[in-house]
C-alpha positions in Angstrom: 8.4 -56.2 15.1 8.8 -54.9 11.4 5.8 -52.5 12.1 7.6 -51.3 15.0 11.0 -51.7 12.5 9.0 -49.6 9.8 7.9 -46.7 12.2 11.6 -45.8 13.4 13.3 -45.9 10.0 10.2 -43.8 8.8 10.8 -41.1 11.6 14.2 -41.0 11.6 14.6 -40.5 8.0 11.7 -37.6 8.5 13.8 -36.3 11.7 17.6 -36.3 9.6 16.1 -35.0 6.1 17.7 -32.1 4.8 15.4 -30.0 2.5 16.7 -30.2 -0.7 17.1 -26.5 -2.6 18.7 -23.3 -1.7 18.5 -21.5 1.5 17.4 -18.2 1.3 19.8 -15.3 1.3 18.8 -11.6 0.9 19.9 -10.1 -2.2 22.0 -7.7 -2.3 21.7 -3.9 -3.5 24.0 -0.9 -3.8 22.3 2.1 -2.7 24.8 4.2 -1.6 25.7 5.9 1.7 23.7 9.0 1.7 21.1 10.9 -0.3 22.8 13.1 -2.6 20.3 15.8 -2.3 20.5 15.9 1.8 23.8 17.5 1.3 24.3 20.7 2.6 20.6 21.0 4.1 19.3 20.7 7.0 15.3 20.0 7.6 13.7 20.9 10.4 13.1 18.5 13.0 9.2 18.3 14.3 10.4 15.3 16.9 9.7 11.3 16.3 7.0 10.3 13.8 4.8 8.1 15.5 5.0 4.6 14.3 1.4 4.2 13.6 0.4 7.8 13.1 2.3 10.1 11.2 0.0 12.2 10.1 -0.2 13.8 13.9 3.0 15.6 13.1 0.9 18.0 11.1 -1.2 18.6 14.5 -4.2 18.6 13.3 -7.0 17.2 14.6 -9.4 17.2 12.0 -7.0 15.3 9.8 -6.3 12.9 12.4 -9.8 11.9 12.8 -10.5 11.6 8.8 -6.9 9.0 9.1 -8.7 6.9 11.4 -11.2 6.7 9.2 -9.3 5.8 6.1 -7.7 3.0 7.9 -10.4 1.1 9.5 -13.5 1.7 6.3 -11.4 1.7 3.0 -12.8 -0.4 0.5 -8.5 -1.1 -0.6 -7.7 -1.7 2.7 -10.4 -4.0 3.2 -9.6 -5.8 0.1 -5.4 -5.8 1.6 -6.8 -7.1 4.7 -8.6 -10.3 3.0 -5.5 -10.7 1.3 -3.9 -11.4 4.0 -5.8 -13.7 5.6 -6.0 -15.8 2.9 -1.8 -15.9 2.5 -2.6 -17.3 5.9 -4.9 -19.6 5.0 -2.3 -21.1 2.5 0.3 -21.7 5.3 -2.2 -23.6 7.7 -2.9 -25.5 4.4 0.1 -26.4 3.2 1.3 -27.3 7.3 -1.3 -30.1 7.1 1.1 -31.7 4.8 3.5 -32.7 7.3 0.4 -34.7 9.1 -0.8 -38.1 8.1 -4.8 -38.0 6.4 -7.1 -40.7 8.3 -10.2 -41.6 6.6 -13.5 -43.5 8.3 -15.8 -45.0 5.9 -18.7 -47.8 6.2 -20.4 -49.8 3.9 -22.9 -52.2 3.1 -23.4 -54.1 -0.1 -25.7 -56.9 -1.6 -24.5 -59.0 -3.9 -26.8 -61.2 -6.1 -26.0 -64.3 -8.3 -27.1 -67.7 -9.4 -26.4 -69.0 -6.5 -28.3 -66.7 -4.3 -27.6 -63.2 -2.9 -25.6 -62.1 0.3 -24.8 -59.3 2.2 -21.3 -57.4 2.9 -21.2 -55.0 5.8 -18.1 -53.4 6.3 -16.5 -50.5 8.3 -12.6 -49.4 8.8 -10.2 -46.8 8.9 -7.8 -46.1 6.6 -5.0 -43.7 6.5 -1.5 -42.0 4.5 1.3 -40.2 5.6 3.9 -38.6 3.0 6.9 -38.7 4.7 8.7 -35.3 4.3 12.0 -37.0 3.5 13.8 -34.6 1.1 11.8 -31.5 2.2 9.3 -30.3 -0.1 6.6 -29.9 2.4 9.2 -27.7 4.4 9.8 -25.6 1.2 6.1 -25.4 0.5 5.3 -24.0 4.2 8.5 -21.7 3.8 7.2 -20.1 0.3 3.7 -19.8 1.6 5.0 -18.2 5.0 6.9 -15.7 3.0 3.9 -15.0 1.0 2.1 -14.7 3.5 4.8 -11.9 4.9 4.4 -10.5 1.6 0.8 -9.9 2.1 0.9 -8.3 5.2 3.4 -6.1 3.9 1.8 -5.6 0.7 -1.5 -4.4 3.5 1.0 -2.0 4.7 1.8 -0.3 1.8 -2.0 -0.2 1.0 -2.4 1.6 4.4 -0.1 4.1 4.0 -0.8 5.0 0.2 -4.4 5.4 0.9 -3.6 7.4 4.4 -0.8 9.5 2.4 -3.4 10.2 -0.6 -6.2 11.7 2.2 -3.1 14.1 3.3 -2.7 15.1 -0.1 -6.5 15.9 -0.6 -6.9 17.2 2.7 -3.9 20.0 2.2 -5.5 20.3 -0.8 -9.2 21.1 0.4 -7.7 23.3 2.8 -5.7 25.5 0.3 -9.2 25.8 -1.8 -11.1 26.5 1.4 -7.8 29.4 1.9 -8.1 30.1 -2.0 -12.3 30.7 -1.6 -11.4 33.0 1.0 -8.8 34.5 -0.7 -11.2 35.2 -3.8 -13.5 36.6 -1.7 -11.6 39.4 -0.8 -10.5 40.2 -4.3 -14.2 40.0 -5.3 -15.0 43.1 -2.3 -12.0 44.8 -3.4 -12.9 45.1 -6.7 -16.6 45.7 -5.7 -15.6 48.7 -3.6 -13.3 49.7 -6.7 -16.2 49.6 -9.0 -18.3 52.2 -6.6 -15.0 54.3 -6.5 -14.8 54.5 -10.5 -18.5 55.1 -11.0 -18.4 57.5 -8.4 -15.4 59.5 -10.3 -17.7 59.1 -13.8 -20.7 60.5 -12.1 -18.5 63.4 -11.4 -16.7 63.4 -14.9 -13.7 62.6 -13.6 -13.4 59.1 -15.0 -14.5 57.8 -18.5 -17.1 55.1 -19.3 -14.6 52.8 -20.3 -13.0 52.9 -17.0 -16.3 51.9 -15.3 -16.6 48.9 -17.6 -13.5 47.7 -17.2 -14.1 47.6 -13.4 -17.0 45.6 -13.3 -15.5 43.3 -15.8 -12.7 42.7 -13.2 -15.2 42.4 -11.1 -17.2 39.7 -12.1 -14.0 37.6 -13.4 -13.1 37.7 -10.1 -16.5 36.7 -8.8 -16.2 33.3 -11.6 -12.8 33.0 -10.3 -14.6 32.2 -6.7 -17.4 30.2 -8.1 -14.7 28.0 -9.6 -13.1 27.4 -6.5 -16.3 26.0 -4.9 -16.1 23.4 -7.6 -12.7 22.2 -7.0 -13.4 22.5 -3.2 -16.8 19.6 -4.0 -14.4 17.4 -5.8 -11.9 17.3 -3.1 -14.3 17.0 -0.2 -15.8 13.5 -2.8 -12.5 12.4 -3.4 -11.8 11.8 0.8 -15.2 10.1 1.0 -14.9 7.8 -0.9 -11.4 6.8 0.8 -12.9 7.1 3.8 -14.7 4.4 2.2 -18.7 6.6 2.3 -21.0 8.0 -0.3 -19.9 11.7 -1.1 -23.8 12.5 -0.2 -23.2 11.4 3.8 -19.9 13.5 4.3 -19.0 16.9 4.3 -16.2 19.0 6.2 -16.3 22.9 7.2 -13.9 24.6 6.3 -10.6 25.6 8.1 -7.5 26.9 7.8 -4.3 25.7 5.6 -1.8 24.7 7.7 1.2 27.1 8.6 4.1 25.2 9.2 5.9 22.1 7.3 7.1 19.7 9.1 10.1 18.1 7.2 11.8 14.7 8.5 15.6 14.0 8.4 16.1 11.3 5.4 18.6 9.4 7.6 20.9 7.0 5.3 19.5 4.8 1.9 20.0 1.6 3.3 17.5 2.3 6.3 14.7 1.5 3.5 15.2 -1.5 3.3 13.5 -1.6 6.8 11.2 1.1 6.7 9.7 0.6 3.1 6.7 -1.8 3.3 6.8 -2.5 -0.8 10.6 -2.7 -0.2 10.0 -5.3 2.3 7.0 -6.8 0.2 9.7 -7.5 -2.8 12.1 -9.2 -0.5 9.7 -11.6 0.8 8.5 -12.2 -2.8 12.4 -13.3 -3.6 11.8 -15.4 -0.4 9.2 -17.3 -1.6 10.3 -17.9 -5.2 13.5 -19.3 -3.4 11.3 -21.5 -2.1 9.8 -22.7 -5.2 12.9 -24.0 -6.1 13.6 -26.0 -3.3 9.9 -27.5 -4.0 10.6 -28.0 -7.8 14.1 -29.9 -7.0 12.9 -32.3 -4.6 10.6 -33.6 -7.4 13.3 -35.1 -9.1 13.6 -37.2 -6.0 11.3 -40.4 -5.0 8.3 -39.8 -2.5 8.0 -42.0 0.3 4.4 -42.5 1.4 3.4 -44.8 4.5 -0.1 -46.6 4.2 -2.0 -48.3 6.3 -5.7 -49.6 7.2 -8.2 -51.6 9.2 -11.3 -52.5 8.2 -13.8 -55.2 9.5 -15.4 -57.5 7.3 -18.7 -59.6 8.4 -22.1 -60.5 6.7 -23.7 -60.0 9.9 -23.8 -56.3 10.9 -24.4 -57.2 14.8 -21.1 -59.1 14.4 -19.5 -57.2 12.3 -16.5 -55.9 14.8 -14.8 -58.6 16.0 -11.1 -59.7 16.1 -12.1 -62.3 13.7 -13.4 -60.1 10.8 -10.6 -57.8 10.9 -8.1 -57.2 8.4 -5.0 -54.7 8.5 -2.4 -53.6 6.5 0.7 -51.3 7.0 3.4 -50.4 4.7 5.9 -47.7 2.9 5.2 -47.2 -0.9 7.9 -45.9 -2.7 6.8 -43.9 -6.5 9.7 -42.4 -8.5 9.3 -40.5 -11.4 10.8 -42.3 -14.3 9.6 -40.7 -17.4 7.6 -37.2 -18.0 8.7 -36.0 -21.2 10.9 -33.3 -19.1 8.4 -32.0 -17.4 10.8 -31.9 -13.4 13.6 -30.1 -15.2 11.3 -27.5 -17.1 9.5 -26.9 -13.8 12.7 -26.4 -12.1 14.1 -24.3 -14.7 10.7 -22.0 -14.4 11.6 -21.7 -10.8 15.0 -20.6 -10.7 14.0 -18.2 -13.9 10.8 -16.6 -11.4 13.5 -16.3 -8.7 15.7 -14.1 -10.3 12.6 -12.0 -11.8 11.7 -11.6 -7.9 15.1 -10.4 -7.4 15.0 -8.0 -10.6 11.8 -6.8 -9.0 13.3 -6.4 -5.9 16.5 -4.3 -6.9 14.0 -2.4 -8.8 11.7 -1.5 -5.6 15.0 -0.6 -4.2 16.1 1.7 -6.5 13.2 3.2 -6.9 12.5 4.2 -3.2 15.6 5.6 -3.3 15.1 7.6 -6.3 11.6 8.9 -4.8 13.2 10.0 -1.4 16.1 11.6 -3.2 13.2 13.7 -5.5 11.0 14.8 -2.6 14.6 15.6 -1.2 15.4 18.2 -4.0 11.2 19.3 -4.2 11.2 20.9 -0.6 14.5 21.9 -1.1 13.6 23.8 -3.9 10.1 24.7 -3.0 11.6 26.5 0.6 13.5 28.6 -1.7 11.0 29.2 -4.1 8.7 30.1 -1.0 10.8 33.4 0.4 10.9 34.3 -3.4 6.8 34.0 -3.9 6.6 36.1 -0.6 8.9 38.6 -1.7 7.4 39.1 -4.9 4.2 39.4 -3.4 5.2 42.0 -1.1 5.9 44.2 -3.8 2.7 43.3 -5.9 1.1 44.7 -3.0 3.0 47.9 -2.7 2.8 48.2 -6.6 -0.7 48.1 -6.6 -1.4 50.6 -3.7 0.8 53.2 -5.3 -1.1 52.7 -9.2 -4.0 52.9 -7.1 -3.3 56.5 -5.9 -1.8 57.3 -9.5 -5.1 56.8 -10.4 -6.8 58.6 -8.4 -5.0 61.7 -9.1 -5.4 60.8 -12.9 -1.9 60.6 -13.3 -2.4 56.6 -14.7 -5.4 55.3 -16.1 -7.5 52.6 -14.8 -6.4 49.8 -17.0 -3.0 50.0 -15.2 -5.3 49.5 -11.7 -6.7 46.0 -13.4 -3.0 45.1 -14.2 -1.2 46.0 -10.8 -4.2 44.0 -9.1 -3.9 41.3 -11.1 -0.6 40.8 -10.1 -1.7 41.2 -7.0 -4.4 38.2 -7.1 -1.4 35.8 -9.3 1.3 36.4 -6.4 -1.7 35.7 -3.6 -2.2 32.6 -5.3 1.5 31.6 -6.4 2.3 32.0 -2.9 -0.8 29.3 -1.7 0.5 27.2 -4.3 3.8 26.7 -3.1 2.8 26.2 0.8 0.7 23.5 -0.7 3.4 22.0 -2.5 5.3 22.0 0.4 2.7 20.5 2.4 2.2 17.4 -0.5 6.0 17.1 -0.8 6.4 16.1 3.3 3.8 14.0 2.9 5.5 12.3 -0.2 8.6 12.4 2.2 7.5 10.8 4.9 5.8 7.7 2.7 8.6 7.5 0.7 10.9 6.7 3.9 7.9 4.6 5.3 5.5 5.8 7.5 7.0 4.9 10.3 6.6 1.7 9.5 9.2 -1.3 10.0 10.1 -4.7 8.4 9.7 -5.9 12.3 5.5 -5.5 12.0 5.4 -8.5 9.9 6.3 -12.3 10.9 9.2 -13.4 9.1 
């Protein structure tokens, strides 16, 4: 009867506890209820981002096979992914708290003395259950489940840095695959201007000088290309290795720059907290230091632990289990903590204080997203402006030059002025390549900085 008296009080009080600590509540951050660069302009809108791929909004295909890449081979992602499975780990580890631990042992021991020598075999089980009375077990799975959140959101924002980063290099490659070409037409043009001015020398027309300043713009132009190639190597090394290969096994032909940029609507600040995988990674941080606390309070209360055993006893091991050689035991301990030098209210104090760091952190993360959507905001904003004004002025660079190209030839300018007028010519080219790719990195930026795609929904709560 007071076994059976024992067991119900036991899982009652295990049934009624109330964790001890406070429940989690989201903290709270003022972000405002629009982007104050979104005023007054309107993106264009390339339809839905795809939750998983967003990079297919550029439409292109070589750039969504290298993505697919990136995600499933990366050495960081990899290391994300273990991450998260051992955050997983940790809650299957500390669930096994709320179950009892049975033990099985056997043993056998001779015993000698004065009066002779005998054996002892015995053989039993034995087992303890801490009885989850004031919660801390509950805590502990809570904090390790929101870690374990964390993780997985922390493998999300691994993904779509690394996948945002192979954008970035790939727009790149592609504007030094456009620049090579580019160069190369600058390097005939001056060619076939170098046979035009020693042409006009052969027939007196033109001076020496004139000839040697030709080929000197055309060989600068020629270095010009051969530097291109090199930045064009270190590109193509930097996406192998984050696709995760040695730069010696990969290599992409080259293509053309992409035309169009894509820019999303920014929708409202608060949506980040939903669409941001490090915003979401912060918040579950807070989660679990919340926890801690709960775990550090119920310290200061005492553990209930319920024991029990039964062994068998016999110097005969061919009778060694029998009703008559057993012995059993079952009962509650009770330990309290009565003196530790202040240990429980240090530990507690260190809890609450790492709780409101995770909250600092947290506000911070928030802020910060904000801050990087409002700056790609005003960069594209800018940068479209900026574009129609690079065209422009290369439209008359182009013009310019033609005309000091005919001045020439009728001797009216002399060649110097050529050299200058193209030039100008080669700097707007490139000024105008620059700013499409900045365009292209600043979408990209965009479109990480508002997530992806990605929501707090893709990671168990």
């Amino acid at each position: 009867m007071s076994t059976r008296w024992i067991t119900i009080v036991a899982c009652t009080a295990v049934t009624a506890a109330c964790a001890v600590g406070p429940n989690y509540r989201r903290p709270t951050v003022d972000v405002g209820r629009h982007y104050a660069e979104a005023q007054g302009w309107k993106p264009s809108t390339p339809g839905r981002i795809e939750r998983a791929a967003w990079w297919r909004i550029y439409r292109d295909p070589v750039l969504d096979r290298l993505e697919r890449q990136a995600g499933a081979a990366n050495p960081t992602v990899e290391s994300a992914e273990a991450a998260v499975a051992q955050a997983r780990a940790l809650v299957r580890e500390a669930r096994a708290g709320f179950w009892p631990t049975v033990t099985a042992s056997f043993g056998r021991n001779r015993t000698t003395t004065i009066a002779g020598s005998h054996t002892v075999n015995s053989a039993g089980l034995a087992g303890t259950w801490d009885l989850d009375v004031w919660g801390r077990t509950r805590r502990e799975v809570e904090g390790s489940a929101a870690s374990a959140a964390a993780a997985a959101a922390a493998l999300a924002a691994t993904r779509l840095s690394v996948r945002a980063e192979l954008a970035t290099d790939y727009f790149a490659l592609r504007a030094q695959d456009r620049l090579v070409a580019l160069l190369a037409d600058t390097v005939a043009a001056d060619r076939q201007a170098l046979a035009i001015t020693e042409s006009r020398y052969r027939y007196g027309v033109a001076a020496e000088a004139d000839v040697v300043s030709a080929r000197t713009q055309w060989l600068a132009s020629e270095s010009q290309q051969v530097n291109a190639g090199v930045q064009r190597a270190l590109l193509v090394h930097a996406i192998a290795v984050l696709l995760g290969m040695p730069p010696s096994r990969f290599s992409v032909a080259p293509a053309p720059l992409a035309a169009v940029v894509p820019v999303v609507p920014a929708g409202v600040p608060s949506a980040l907290l939903e669409r941001r995988p490090d915003v979401a990674e912060a918040e579950r941080r807070v989660a679990a230091a919340n926890a801690q606390i709960g775990v550090a309070r119920a310290a200061f209360f005492p553990a209930l632990q319920l024991t029990g055993s039964d062994d068998y006893v016999s110097g005969v091991l061919a009778t060694l289990i029998r009703a008559s050689n057993q012995v059993w035991a079952l009962g509650p301990q009770v330990a309290q903590t009565v003196f530790a030098g202040g240990l429980l209210r240090a530990q507690a104090a260190a809890a609450r204080a790492a709780y409101d760091a995770s909250v600092a952190d947290y506000r911070q993360t928030v802020l910060s997203a904000v801050q990087q959507v409002e700056d790609d905001l005003a960069t594209l904003r800018i940068l479209q402006r900026q574009a129609a004004i690079a065209r422009n002025t290369l439209a008359q660079a182009r013009e310019a030059e033609a005309l000091t190209l005919e001045q020439y030839k009728a001797g009216v300018v002399p060649y110097s002025s050529v050299i200058t007028a193209q030039t100008t010519t080669l700097a707007s080219r490139e000024t105008v390549l620059n700013v499409h790719l900045n365009r292209l990195t600043a979408s990209v930026s965009l479109i990480a900085a508002l997530g992806g795609g990605w929501d707090e929904h893709a990671i168990a709560r």
